[in-house]
PDB file with SEQRES, HELIX, SHEET and CRYST1 records, atoms N, CA, C and O in Angstrom:
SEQRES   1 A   74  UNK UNK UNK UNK UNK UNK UNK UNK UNK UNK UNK UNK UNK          
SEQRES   2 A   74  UNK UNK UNK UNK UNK UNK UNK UNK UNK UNK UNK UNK UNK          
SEQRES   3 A   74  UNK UNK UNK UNK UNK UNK UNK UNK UNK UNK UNK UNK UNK          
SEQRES   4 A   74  UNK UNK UNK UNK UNK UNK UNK UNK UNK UNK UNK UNK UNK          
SEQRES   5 A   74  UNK UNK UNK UNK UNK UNK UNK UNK UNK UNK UNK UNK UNK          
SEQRES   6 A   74  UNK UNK UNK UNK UNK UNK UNK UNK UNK                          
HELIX    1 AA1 UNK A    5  UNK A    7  5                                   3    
HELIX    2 AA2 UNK A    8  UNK A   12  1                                   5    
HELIX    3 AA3 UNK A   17  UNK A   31  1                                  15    
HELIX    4 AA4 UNK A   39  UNK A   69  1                                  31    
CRYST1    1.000    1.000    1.000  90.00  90.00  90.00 P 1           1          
ATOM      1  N   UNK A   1       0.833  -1.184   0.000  1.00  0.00           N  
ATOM      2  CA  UNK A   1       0.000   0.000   0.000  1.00  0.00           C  
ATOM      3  C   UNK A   1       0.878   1.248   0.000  1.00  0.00           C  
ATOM      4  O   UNK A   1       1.791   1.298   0.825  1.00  0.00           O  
ATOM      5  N   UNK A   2       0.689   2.265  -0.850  1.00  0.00           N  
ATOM      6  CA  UNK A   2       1.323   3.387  -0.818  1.00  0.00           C  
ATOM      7  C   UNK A   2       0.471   4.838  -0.540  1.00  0.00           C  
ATOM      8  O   UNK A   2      -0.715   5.005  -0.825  1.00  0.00           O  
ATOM      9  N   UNK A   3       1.020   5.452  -0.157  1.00  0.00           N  
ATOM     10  CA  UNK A   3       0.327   6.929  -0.026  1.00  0.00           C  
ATOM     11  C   UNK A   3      -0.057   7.904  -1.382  1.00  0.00           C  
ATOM     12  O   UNK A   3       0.826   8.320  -2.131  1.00  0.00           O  
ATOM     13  N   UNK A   4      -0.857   8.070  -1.492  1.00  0.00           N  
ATOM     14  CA  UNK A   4      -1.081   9.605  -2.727  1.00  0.00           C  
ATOM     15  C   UNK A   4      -0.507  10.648  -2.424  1.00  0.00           C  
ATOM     16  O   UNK A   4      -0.677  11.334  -1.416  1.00  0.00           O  
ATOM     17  N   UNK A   5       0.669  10.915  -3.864  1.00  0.00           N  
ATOM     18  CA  UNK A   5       1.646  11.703  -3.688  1.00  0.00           C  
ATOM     19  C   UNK A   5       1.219  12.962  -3.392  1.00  0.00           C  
ATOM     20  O   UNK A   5       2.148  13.681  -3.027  1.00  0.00           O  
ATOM     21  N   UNK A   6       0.235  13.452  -3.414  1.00  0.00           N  
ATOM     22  CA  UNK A   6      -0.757  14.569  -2.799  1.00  0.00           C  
ATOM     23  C   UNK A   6      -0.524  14.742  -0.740  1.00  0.00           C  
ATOM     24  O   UNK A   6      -0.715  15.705   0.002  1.00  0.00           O  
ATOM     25  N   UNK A   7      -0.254  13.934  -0.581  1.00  0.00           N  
ATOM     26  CA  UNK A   7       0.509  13.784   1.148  1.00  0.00           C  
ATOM     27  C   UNK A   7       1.607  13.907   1.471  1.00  0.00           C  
ATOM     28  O   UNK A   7       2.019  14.035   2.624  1.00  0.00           O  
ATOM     29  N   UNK A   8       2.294  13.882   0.365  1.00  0.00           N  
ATOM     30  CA  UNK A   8       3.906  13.831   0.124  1.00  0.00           C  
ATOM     31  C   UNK A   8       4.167  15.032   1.263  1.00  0.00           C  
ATOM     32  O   UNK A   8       4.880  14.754   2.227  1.00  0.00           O  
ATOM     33  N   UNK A   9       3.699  16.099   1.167  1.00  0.00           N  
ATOM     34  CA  UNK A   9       4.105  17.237   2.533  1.00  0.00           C  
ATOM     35  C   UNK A   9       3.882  16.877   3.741  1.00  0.00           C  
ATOM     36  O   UNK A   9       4.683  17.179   4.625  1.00  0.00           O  
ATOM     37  N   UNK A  10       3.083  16.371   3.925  1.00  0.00           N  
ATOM     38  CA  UNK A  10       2.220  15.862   5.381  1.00  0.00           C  
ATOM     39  C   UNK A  10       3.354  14.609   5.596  1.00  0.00           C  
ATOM     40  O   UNK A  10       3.983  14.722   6.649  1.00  0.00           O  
ATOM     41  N   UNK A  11       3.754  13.284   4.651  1.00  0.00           N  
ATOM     42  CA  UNK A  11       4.515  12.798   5.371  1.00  0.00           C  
ATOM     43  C   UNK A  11       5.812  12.919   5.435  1.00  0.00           C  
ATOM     44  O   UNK A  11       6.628  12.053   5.752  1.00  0.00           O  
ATOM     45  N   UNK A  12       6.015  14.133   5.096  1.00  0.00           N  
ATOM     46  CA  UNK A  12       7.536  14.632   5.249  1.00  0.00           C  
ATOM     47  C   UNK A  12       7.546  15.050   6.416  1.00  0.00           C  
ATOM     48  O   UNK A  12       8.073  14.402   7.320  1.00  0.00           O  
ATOM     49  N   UNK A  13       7.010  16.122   6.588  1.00  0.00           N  
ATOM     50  CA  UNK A  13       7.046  16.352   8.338  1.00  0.00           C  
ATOM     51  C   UNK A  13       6.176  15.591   9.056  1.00  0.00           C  
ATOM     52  O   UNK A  13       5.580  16.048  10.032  1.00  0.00           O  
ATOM     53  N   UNK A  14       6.059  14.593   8.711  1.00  0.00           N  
ATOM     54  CA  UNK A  14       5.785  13.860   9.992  1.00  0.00           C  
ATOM     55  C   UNK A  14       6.810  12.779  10.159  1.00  0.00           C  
ATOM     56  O   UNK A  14       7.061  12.128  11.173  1.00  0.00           O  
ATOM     57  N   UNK A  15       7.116  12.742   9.491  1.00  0.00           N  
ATOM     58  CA  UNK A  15       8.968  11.564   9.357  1.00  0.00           C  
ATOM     59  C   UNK A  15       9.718  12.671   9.675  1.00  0.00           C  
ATOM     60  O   UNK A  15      10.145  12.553  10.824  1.00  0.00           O  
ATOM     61  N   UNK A  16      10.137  13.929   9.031  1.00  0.00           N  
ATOM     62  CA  UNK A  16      11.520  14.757   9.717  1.00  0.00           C  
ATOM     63  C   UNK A  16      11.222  15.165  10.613  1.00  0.00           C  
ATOM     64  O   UNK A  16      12.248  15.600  11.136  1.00  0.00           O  
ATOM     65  N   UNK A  17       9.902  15.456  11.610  1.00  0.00           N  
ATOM     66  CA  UNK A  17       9.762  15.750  12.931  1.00  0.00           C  
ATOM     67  C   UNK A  17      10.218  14.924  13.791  1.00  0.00           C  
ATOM     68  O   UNK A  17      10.850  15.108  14.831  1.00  0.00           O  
ATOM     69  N   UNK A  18       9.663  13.523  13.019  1.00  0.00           N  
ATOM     70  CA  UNK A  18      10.258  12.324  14.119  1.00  0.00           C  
ATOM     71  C   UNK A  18      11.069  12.193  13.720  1.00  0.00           C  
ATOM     72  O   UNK A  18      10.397  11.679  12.826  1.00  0.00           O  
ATOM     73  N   UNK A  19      12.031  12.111  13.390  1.00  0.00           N  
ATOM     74  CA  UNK A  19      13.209  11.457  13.188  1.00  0.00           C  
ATOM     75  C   UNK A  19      14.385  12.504  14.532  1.00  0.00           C  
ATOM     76  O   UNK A  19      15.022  12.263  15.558  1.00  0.00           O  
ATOM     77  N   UNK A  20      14.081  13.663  13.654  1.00  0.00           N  
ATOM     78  CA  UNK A  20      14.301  15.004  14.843  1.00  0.00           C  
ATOM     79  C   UNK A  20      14.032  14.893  16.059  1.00  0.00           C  
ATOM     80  O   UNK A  20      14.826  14.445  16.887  1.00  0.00           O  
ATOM     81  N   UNK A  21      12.421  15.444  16.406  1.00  0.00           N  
ATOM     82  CA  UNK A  21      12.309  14.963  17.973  1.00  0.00           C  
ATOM     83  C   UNK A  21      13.027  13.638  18.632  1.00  0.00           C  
ATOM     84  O   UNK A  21      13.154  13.745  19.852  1.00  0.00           O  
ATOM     85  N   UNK A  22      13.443  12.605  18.160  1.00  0.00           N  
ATOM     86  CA  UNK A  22      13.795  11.051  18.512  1.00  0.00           C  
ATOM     87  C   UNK A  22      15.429  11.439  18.990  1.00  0.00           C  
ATOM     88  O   UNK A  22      16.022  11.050  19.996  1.00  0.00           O  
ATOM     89  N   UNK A  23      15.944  12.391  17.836  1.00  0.00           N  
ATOM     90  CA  UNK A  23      17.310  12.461  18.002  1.00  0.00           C  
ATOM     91  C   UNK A  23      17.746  13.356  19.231  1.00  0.00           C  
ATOM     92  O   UNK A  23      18.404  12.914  20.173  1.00  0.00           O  
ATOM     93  N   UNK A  24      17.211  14.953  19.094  1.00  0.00           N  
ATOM     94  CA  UNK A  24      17.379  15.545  19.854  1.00  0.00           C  
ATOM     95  C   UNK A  24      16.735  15.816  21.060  1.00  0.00           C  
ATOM     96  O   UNK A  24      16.811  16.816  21.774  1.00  0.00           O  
ATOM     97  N   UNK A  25      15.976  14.608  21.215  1.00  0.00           N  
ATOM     98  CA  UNK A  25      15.431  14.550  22.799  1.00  0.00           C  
ATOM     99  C   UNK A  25      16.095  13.375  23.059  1.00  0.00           C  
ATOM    100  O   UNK A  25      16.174  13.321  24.286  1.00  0.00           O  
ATOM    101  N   UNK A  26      16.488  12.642  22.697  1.00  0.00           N  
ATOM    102  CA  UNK A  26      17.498  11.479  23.337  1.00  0.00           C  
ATOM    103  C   UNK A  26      18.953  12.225  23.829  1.00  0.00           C  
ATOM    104  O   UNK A  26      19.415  12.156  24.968  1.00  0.00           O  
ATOM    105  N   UNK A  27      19.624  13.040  22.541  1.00  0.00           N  
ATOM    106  CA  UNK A  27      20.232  13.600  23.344  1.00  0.00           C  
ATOM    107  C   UNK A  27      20.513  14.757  24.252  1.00  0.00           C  
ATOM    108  O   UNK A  27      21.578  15.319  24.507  1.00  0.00           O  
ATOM    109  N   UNK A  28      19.524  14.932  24.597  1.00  0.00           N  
ATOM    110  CA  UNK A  28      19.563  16.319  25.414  1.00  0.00           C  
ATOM    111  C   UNK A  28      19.341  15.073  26.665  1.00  0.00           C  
ATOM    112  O   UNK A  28      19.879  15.125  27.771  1.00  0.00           O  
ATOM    113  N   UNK A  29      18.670  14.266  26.318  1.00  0.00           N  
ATOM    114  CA  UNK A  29      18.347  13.754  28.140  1.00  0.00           C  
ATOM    115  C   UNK A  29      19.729  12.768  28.310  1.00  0.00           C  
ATOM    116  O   UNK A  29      20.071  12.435  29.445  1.00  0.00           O  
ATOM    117  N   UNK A  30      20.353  12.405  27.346  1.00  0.00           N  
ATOM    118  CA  UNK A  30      21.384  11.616  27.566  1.00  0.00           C  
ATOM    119  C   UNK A  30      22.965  12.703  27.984  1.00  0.00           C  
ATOM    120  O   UNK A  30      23.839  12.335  28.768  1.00  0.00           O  
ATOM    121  N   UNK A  31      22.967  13.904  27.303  1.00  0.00           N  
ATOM    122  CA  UNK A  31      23.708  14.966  28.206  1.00  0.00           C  
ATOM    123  C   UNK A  31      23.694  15.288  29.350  1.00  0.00           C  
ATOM    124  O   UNK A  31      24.666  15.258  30.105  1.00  0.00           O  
ATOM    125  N   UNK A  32      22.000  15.819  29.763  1.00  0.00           N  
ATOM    126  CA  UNK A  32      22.023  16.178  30.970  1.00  0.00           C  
ATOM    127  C   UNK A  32      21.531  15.491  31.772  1.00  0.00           C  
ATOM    128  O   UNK A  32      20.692  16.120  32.417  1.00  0.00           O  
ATOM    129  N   UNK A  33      21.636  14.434  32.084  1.00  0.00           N  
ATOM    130  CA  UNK A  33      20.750  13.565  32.943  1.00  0.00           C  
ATOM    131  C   UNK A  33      21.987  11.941  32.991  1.00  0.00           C  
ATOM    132  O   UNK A  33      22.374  11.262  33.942  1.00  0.00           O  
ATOM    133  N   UNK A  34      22.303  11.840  31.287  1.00  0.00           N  
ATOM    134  CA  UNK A  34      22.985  10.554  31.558  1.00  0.00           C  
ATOM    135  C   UNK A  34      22.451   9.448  30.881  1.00  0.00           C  
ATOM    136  O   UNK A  34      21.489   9.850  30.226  1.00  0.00           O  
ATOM    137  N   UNK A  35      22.630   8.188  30.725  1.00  0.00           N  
ATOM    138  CA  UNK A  35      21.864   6.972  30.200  1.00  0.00           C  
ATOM    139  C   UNK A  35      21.831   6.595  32.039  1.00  0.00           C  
ATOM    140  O   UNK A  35      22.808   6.515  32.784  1.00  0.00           O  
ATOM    141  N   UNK A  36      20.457   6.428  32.369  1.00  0.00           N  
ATOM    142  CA  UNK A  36      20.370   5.933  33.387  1.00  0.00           C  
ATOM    143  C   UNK A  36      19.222   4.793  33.372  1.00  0.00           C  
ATOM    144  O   UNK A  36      18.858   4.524  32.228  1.00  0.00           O  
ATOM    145  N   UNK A  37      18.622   4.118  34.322  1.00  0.00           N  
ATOM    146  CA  UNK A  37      17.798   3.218  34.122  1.00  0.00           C  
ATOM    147  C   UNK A  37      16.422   3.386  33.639  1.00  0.00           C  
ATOM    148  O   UNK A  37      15.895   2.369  33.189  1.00  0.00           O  
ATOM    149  N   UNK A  38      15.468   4.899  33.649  1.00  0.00           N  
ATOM    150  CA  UNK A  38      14.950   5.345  33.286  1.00  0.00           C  
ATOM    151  C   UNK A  38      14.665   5.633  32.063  1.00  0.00           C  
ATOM    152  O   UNK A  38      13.655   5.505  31.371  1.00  0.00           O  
ATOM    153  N   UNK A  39      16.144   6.215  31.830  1.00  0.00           N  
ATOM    154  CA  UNK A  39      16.389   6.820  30.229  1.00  0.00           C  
ATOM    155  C   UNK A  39      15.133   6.624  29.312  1.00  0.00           C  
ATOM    156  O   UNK A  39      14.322   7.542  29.185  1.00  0.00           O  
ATOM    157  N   UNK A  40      14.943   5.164  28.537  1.00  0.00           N  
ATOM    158  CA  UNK A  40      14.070   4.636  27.628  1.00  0.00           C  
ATOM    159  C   UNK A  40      12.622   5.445  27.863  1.00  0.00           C  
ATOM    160  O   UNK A  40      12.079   5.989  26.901  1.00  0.00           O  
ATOM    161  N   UNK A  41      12.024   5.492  29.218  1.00  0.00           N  
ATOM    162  CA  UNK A  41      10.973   5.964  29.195  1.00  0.00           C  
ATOM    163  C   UNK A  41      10.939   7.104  29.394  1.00  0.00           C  
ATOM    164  O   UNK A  41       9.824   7.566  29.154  1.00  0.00           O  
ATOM    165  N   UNK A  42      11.913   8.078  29.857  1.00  0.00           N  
ATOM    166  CA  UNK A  42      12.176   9.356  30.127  1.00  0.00           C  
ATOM    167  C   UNK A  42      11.723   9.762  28.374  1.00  0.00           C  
ATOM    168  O   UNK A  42      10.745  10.406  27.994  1.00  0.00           O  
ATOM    169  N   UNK A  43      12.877   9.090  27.500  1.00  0.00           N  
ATOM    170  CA  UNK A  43      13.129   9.132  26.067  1.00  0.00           C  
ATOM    171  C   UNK A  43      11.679   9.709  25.636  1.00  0.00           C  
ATOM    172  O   UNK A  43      11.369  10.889  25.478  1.00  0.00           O  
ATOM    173  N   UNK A  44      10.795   8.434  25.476  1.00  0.00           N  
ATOM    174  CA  UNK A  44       9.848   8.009  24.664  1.00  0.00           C  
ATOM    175  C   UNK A  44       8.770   9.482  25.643  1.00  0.00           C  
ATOM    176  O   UNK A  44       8.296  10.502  25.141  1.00  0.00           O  
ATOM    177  N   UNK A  45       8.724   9.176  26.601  1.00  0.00           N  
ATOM    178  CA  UNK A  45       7.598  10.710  27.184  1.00  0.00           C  
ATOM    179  C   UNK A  45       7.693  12.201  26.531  1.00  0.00           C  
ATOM    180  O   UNK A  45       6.750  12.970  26.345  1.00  0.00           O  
ATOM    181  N   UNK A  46       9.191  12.435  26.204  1.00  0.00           N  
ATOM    182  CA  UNK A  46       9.961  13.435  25.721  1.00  0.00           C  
ATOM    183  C   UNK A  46       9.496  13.384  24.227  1.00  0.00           C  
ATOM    184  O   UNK A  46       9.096  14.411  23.679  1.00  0.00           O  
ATOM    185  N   UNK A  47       9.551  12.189  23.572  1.00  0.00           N  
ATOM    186  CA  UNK A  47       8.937  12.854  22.048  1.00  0.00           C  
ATOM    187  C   UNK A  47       7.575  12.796  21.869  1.00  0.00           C  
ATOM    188  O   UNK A  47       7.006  13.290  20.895  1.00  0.00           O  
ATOM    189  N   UNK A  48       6.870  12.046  23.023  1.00  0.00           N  
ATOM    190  CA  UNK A  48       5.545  12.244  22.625  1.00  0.00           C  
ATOM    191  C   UNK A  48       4.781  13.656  23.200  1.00  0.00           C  
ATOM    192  O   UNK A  48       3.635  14.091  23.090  1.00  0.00           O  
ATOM    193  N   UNK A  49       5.834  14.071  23.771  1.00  0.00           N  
ATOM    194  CA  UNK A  49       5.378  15.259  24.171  1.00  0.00           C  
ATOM    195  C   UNK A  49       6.082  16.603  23.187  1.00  0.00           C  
ATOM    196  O   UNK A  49       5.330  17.577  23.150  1.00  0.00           O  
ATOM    197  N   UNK A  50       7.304  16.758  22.463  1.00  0.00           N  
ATOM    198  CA  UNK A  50       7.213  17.244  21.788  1.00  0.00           C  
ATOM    199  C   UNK A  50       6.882  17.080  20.080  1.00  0.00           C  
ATOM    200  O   UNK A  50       6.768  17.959  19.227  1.00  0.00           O  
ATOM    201  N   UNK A  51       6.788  15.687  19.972  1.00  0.00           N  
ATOM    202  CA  UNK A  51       6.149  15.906  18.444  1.00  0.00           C  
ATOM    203  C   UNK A  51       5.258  16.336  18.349  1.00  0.00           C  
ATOM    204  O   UNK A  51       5.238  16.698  17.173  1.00  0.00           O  
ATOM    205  N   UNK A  52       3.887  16.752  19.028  1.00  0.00           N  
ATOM    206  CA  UNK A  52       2.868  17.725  18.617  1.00  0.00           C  
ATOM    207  C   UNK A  52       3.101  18.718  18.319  1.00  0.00           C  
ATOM    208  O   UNK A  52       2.331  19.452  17.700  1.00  0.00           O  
ATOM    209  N   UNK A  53       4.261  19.010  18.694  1.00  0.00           N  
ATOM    210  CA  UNK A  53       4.585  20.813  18.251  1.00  0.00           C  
ATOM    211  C   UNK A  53       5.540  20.703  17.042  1.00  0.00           C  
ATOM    212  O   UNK A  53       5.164  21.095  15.938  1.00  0.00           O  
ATOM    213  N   UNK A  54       6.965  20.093  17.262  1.00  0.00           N  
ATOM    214  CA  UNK A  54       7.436  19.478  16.200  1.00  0.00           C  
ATOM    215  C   UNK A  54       6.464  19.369  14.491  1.00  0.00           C  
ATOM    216  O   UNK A  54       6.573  20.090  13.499  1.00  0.00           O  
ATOM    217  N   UNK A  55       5.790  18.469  14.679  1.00  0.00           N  
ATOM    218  CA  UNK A  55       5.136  18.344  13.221  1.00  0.00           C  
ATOM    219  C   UNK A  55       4.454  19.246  12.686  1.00  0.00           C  
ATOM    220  O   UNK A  55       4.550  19.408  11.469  1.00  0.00           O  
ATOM    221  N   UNK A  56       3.550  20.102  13.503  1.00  0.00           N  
ATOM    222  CA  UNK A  56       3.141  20.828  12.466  1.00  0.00           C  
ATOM    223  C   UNK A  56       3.741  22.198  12.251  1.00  0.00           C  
ATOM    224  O   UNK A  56       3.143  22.971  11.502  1.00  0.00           O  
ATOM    225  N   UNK A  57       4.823  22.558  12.813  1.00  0.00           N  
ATOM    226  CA  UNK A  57       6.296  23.159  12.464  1.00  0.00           C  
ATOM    227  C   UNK A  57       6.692  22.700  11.769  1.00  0.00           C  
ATOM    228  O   UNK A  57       6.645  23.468  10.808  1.00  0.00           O  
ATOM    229  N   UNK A  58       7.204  21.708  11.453  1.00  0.00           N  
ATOM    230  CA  UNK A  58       7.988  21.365  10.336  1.00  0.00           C  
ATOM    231  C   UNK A  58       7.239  21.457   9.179  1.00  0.00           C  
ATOM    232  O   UNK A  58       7.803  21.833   8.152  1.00  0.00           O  
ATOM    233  N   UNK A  59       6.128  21.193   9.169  1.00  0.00           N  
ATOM    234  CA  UNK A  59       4.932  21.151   8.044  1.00  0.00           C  
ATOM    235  C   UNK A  59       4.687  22.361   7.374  1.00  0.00           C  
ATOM    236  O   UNK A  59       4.722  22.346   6.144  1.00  0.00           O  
ATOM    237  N   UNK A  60       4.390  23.648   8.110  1.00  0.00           N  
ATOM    238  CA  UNK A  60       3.610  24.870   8.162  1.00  0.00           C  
ATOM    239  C   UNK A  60       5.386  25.742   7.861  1.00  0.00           C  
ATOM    240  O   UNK A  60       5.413  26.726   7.122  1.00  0.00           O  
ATOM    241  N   UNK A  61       6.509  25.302   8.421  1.00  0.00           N  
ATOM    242  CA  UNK A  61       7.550  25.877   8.074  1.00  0.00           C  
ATOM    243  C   UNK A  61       8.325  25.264   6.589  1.00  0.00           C  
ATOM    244  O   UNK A  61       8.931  26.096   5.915  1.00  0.00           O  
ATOM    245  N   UNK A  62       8.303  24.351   6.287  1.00  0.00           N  
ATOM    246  CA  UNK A  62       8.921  23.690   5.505  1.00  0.00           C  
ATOM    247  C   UNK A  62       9.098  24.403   3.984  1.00  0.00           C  
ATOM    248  O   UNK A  62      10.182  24.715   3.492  1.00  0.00           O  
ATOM    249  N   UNK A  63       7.406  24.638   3.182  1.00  0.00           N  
ATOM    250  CA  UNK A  63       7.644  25.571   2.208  1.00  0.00           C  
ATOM    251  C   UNK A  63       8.333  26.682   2.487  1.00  0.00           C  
ATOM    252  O   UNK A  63       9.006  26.966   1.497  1.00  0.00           O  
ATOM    253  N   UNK A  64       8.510  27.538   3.454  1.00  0.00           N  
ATOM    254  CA  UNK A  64       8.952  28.620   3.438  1.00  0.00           C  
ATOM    255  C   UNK A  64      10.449  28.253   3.344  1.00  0.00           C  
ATOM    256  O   UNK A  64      10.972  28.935   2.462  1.00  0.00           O  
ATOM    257  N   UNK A  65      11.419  27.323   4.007  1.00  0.00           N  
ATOM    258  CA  UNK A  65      12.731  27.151   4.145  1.00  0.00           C  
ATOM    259  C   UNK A  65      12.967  26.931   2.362  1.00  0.00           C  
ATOM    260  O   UNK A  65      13.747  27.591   1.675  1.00  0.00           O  
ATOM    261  N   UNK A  66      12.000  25.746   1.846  1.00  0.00           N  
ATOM    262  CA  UNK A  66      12.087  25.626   0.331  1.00  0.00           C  
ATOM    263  C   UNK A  66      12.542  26.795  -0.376  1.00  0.00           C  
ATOM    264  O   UNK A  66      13.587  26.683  -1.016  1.00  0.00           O  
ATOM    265  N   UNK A  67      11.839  28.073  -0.369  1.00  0.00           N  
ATOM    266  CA  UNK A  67      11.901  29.103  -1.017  1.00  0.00           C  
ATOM    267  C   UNK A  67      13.359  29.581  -0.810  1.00  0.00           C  
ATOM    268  O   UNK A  67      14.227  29.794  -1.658  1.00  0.00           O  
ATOM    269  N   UNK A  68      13.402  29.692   0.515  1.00  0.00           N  
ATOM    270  CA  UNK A  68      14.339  30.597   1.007  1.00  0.00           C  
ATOM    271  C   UNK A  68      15.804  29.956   0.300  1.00  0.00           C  
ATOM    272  O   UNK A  68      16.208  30.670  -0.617  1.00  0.00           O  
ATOM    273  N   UNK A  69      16.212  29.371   0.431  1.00  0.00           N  
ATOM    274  CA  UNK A  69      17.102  28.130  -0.341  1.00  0.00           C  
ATOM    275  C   UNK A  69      17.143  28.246  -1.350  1.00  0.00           C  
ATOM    276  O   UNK A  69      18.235  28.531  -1.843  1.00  0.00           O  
ATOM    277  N   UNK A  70      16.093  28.106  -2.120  1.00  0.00           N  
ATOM    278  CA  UNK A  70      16.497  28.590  -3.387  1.00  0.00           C  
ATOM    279  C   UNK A  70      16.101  29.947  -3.881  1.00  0.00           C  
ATOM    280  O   UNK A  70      15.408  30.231  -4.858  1.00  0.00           O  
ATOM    281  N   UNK A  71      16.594  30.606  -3.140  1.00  0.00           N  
ATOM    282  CA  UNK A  71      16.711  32.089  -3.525  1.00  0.00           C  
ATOM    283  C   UNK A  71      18.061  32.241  -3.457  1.00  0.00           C  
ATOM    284  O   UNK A  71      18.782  32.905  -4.201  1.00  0.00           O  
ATOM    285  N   UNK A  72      18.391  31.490  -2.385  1.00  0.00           N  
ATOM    286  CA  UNK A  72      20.578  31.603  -1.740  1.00  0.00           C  
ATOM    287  C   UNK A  72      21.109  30.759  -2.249  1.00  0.00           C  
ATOM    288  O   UNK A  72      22.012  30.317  -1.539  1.00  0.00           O  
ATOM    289  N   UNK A  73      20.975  30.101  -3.503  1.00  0.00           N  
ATOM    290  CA  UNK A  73      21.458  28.916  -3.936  1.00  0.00           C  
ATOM    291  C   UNK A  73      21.290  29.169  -5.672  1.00  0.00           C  
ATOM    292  O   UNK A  73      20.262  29.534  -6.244  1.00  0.00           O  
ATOM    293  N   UNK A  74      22.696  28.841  -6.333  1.00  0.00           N  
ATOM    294  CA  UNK A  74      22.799  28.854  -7.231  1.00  0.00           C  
ATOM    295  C   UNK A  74      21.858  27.803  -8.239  1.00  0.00           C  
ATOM    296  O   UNK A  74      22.003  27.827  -9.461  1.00  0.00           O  
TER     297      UNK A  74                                                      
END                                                                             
């Protein structure tokens, strides 16, 4: 089963949000806090709490970075 390339925006930021939120909330809690026994669920609370904001940022921002890029880009 595939998606209609008509979503193609929608599942972009919703894959580069997550991929993002996953990375940089692992390591921010693995800097300041440590890998401790917790960690995993500390982890997983941390992106489900910021991918709501995450995605539709990345979504609602995304055309605009497009543009901008190729305005500064040969």
């Amino acid at each position: 089963m595939r998606i209609p390339a008509r979503f193609a925006p929608i599942v972009f930021g919703a894959l580069l949000s997550a991929i993002m939120v996953a990375l940089v909330s692992g390591f921010v809690i693995a800097i300041t806090q440590g890998i401790h026994q917790g960690f995993s669920t500390q982890w997983l609370r941390s992106c489900a709490t910021t991918w709501p904001v995450a995605f539709p940022t990345v979504t609602l921002v995304a055309p605009w970075v497009r543009r901008v890029v190729g305005r500064v880009t040969a």
